[in-house]
C-alpha positions in Angstrom: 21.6 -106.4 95.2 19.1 -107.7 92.9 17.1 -104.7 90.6 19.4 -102.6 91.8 19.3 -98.9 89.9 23.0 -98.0 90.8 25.3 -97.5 87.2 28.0 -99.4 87.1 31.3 -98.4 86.2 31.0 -100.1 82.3 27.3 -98.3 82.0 28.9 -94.9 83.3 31.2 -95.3 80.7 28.8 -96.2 77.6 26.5 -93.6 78.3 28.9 -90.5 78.4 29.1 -90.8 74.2 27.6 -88.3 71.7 25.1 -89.4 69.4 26.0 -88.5 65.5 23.9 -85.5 65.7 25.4 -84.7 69.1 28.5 -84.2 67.5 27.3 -82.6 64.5 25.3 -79.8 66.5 28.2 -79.1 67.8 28.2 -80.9 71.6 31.8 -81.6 73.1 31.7 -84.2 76.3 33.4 -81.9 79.5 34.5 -85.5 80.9 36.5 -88.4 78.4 36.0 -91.0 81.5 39.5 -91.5 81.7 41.6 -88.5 83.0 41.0 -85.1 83.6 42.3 -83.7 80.1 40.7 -80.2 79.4 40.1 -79.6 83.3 42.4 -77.9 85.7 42.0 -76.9 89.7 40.7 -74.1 90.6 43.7 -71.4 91.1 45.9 -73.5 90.1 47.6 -74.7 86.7 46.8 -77.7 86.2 44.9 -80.6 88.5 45.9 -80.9 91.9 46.5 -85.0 92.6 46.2 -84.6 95.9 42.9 -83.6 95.6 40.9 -85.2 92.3 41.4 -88.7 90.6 39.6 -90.3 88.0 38.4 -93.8 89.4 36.0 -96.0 87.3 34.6 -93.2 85.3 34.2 -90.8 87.5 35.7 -88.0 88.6 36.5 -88.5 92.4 37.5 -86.1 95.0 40.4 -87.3 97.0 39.9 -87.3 101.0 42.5 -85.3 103.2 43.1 -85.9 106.5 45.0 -82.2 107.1 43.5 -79.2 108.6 45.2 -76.3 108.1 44.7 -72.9 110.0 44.6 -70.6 107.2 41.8 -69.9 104.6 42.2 -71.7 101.5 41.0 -71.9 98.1 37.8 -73.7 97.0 39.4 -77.6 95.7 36.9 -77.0 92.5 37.4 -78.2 89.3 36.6 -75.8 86.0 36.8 -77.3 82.5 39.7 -75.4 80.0 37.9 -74.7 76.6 
């Protein structure tokens, strides 16, 4: 599509970067673009794979076809400092 304002993948990518004086003020990026490094599920230890992936940049939630009958935890995400 022609004009289109959608980001791709490589444009993603270029534009999660700190300027100089990002850096210097003391800004950290929460997301490398790559893997999930710093990040960890919700109640659990480390990132669940059966939930979240990193695909072309992003972070992506994986789909589940399970229903289960008891209450579960929230499938969040929370960035490790």
């Amino acid at each position: 599509m022609s004009g289109s304002a959608t980001a791709q993948p490589q444009d993603i990518r270029a534009a999660n970067v700190l300027t100089s004086a990002e850096r210097a003020a003391g800004w950290r990026l929460l997301f490398d673009g790559h893997s999930l490094s710093g990040w960890r599920g919700l109640g659990h230890p480390g990132i669940p794979a059966e939930h979240w992936k990193v695909e072309n940049g992003a972070i992506k939630k994986v789909a589940t076809n399970t229903v289960s009958s008891k209450r579960t935890v929230d499938r969040s995400l929370v960035v490790i400092s």
